[in-house]
VOPAVO-631940 format. One record per residue: residue number from 1; chain; x, y, z of N, C-alpha, C in turn. Coordinates in nm, 3 decimals, m for minus. Layout:
N
i/ch/n_east/n_north/n_up/ca_east/ca_north/ca_up/c_east/c_north/c_up
NUM/A/X/Y/Z/X/Y/Z/X/Y/Z
...
This chain:
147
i/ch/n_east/n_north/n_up/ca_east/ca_north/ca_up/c_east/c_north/c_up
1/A/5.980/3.149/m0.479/6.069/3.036/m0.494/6.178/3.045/m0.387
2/A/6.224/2.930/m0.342/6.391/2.896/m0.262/6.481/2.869/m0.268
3/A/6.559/3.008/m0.281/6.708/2.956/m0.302/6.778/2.909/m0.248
4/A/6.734/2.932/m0.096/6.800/2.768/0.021/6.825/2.655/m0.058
5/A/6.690/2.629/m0.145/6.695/2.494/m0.134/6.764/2.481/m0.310
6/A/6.759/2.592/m0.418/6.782/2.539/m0.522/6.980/2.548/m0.458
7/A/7.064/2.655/m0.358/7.129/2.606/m0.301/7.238/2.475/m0.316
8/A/7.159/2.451/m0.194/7.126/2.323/m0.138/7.168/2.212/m0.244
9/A/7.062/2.235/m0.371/7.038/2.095/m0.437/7.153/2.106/m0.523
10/A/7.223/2.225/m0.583/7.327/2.260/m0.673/7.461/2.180/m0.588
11/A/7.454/2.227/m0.425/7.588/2.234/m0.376/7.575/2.005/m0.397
12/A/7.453/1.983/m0.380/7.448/1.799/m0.336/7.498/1.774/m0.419
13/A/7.472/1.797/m0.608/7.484/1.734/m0.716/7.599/1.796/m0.737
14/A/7.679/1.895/m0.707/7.850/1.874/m0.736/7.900/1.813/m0.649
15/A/7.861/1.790/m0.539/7.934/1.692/m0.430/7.938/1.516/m0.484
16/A/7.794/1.500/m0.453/7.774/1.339/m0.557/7.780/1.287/m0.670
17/A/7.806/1.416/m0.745/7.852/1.362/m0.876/7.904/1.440/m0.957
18/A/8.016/1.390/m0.932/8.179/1.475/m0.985/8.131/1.490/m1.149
19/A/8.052/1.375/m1.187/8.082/1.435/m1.337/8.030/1.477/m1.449
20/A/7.958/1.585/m1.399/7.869/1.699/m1.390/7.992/1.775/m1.436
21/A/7.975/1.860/m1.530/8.059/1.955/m1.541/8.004/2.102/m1.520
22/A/7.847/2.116/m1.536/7.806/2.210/m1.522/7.676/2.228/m1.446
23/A/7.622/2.274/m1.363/7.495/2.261/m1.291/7.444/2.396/m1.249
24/A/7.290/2.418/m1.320/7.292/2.582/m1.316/7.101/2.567/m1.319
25/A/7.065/2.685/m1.314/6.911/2.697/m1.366/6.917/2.672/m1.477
26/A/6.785/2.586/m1.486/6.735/2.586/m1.655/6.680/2.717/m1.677
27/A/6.755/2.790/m1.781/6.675/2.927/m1.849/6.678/2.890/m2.025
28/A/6.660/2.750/m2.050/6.676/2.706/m2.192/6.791/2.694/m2.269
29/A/6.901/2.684/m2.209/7.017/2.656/m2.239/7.040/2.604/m2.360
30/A/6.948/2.448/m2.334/6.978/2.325/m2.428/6.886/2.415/m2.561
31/A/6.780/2.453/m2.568/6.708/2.482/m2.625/6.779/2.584/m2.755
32/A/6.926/2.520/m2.821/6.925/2.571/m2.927/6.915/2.509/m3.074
33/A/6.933/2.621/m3.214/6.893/2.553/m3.307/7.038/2.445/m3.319
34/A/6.999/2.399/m3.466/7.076/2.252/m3.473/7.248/2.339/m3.461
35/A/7.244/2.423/m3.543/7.400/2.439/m3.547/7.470/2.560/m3.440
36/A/7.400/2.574/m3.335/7.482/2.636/m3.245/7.454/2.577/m3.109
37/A/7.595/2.590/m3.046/7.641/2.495/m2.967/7.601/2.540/m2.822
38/A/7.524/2.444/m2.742/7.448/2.535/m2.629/7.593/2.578/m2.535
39/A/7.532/2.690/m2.463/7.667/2.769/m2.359/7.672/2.701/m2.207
40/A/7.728/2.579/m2.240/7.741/2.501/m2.083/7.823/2.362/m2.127
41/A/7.871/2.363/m2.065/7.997/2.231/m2.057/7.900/2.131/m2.025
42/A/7.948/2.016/m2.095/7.869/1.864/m2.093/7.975/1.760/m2.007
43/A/7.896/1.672/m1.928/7.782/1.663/m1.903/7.725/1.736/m1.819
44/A/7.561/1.808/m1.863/7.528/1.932/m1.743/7.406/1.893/m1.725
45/A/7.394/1.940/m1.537/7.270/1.910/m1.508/7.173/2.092/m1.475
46/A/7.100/2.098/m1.557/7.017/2.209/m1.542/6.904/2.208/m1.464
47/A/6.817/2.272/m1.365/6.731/2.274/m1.277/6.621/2.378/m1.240
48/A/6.536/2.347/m1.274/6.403/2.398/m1.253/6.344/2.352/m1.128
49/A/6.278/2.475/m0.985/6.179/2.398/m0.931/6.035/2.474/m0.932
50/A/5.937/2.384/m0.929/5.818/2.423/m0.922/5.720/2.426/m0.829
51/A/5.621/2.533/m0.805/5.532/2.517/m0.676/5.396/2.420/m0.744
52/A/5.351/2.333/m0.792/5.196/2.288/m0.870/5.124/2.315/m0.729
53/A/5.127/2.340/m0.616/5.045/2.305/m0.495/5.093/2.383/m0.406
54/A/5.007/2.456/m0.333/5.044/2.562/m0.171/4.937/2.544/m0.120
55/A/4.956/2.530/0.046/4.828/2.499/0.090/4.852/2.555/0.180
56/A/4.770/2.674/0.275/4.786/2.751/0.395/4.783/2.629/0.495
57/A/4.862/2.645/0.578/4.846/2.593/0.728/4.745/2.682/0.847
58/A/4.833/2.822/0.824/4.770/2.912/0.891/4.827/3.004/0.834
59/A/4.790/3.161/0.894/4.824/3.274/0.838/4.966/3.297/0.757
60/A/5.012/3.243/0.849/5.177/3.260/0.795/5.258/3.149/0.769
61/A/5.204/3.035/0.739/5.258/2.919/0.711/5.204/2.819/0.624
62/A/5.271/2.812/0.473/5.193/2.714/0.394/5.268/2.568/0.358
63/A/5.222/2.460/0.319/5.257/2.356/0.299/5.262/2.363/0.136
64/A/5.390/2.393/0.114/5.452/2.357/m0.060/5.462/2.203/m0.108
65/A/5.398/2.182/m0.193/5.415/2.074/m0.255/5.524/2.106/m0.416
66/A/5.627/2.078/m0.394/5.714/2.110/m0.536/5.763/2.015/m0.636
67/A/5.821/2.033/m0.784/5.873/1.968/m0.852/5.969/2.026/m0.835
68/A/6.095/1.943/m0.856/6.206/1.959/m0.886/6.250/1.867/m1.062
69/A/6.265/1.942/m1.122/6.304/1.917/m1.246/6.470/1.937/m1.321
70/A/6.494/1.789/m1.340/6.621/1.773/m1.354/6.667/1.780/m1.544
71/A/6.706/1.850/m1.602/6.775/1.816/m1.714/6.899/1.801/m1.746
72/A/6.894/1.665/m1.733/7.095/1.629/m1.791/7.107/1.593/m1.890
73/A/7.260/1.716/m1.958/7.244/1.661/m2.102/7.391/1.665/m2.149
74/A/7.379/1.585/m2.260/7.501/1.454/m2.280/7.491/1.495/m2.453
75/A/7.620/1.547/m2.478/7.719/1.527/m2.612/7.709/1.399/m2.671
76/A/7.654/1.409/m2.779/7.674/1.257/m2.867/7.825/1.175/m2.847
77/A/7.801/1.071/m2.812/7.918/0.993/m2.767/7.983/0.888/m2.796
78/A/7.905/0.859/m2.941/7.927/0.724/m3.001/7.845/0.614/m2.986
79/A/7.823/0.503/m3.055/7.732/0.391/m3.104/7.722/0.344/m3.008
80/A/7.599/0.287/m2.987/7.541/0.191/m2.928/7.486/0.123/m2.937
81/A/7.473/0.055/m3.112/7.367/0.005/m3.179/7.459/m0.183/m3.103
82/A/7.381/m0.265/m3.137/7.463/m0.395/m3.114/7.533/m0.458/m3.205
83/A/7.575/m0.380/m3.297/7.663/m0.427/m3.438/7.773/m0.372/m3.378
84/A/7.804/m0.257/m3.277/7.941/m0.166/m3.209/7.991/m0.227/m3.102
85/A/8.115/m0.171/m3.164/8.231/m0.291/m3.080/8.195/m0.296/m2.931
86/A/8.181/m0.370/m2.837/8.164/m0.331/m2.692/8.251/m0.193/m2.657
87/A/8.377/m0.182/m2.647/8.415/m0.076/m2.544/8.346/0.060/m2.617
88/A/8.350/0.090/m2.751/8.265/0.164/m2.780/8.119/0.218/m2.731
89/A/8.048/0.036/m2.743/7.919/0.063/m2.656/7.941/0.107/m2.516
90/A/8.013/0.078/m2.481/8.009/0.113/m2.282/8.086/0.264/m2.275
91/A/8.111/0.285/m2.348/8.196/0.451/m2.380/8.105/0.560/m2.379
92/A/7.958/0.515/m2.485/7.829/0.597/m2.535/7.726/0.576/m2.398
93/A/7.783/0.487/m2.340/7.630/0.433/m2.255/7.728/0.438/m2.108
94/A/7.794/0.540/m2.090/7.876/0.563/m1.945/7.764/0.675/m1.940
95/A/7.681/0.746/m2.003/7.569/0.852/m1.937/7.435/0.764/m1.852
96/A/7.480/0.649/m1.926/7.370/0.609/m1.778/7.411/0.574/m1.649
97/A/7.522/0.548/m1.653/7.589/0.564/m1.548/7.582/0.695/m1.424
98/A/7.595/0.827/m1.494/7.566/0.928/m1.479/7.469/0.970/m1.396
99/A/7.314/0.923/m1.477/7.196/0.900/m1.501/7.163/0.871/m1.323
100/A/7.246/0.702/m1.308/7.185/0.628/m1.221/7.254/0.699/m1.091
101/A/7.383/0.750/m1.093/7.438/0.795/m0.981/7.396/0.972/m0.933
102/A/7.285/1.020/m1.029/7.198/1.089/m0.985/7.053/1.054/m0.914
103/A/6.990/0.968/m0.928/6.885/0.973/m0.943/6.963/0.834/m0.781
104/A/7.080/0.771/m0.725/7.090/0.674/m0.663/7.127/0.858/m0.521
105/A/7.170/0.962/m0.581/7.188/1.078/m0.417/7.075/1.153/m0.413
106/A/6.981/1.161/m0.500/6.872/1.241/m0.553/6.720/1.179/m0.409
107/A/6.727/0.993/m0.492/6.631/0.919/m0.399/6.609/0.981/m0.243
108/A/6.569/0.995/m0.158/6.545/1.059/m0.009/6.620/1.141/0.044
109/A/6.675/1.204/m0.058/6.725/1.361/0.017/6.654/1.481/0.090
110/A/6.709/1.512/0.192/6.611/1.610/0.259/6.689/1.729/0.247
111/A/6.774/1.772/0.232/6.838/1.922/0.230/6.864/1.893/0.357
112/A/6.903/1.857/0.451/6.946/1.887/0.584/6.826/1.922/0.683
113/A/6.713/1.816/0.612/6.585/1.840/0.675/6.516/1.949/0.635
114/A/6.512/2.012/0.508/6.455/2.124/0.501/6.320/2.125/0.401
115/A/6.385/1.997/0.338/6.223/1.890/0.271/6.208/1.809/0.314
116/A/6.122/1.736/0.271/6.038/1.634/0.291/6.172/1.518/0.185
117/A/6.187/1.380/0.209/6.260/1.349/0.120/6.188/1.322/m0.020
118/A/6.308/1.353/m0.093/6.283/1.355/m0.245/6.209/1.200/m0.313
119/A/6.128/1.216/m0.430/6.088/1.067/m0.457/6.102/1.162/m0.623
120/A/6.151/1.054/m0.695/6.126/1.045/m0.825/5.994/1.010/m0.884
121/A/5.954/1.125/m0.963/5.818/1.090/m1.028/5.813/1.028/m1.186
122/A/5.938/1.063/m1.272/5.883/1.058/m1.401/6.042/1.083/m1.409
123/A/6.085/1.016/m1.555/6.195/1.049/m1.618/6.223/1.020/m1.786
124/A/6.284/1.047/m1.840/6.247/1.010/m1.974/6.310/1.109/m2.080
125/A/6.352/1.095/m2.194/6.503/1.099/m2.287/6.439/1.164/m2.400
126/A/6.518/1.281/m2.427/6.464/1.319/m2.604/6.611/1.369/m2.672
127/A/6.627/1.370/m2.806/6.734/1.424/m2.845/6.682/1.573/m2.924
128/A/6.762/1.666/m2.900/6.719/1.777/m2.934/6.778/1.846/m3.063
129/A/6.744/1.927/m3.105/6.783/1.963/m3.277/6.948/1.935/m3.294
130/A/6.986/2.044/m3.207/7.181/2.010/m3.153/7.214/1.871/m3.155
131/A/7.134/1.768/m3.138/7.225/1.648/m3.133/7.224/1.608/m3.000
132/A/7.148/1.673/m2.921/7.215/1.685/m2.734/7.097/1.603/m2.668
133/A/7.160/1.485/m2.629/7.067/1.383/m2.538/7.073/1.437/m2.409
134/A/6.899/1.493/m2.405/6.851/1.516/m2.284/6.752/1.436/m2.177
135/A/6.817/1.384/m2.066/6.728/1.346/m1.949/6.652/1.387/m1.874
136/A/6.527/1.406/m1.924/6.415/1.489/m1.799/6.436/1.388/m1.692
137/A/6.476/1.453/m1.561/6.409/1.375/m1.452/6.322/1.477/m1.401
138/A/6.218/1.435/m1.284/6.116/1.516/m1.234/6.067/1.432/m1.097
139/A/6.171/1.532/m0.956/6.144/1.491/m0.822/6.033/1.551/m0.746
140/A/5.930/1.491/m0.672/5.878/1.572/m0.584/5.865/1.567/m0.433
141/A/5.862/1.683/m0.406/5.867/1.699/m0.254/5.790/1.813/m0.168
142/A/5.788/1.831/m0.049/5.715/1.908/m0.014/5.815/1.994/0.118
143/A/5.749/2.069/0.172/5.806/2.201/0.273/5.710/2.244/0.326
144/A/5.752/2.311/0.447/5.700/2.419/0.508/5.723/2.537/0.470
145/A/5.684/2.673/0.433/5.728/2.830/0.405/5.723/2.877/0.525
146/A/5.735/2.944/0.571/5.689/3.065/0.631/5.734/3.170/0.629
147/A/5.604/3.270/0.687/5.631/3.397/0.610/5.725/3.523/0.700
């Protein structure tokens, strides 16, 4: 794995988006039971990347195809049903805001040319035992290694 680039992607997403409070590897953070409180300040973006694909070029040089896997996750924040007062609703629903101003510095990033630019593959919302609305996103991109 590259820590250039996980780096890289940590230093972009505190730069572009201030409001992030926490941005780290996913080592299951979110992943606790209902009544204990995961160890990371909200709103946090956690990060996984993955190799699914390596392909030799030549001896010492392969073509990585990677995921980058985004989890941002968001403290219950109040109603959003359409019976709730508006500023309420726009109070609970400022994480998509969040959401979009990741996924708006995320779109064709290259690391300073060190990927290929980024494309969003897949994204999509679960709430977890804690209460804690989590955003899978899932970027992919590709590289050169060498050895």
């Amino acid at each position: 794995m590259n820590a250039e680039i996980f780096i890289a992607l940590c230093d972009h997403l505190e730069k572009e988006v201030p409001e992030l409070r926490w941005i780290d590897e996913d080592e299951g953070q979110l992943n606790t039971a209902a009544d204990i409180r995961p160890a990371v300040d909200f709103p946090c973006c956690l990060v996984d990347i993955q190799y699914p694909s390596c392909q030799d070029e030549n001896e010492t040089e392969q073509l990585v195809t990677a995921n980058i896997t985004l989890r941002i996750g968001f403290q219950p924040a109040g109603e959003t049903n359409s019976k709730a007062p508006e500023a309420v609703r726009r109070k609970a629903l400022e994480r998509l805001d969040i959401i979009e101003k990741i996924q708006n510095c995320m779109q064709g990033w290259t690391a300073e040319e060190i990927i290929s630019p980024v494309s969003r593959k897949s994204a999509r919302s679960t709430v977890q035992a804690n209460k804690v609305k989590v955003y899978t996103i899932v970027y992919g991109t590709t590289f050169m290694e060498l050895q």
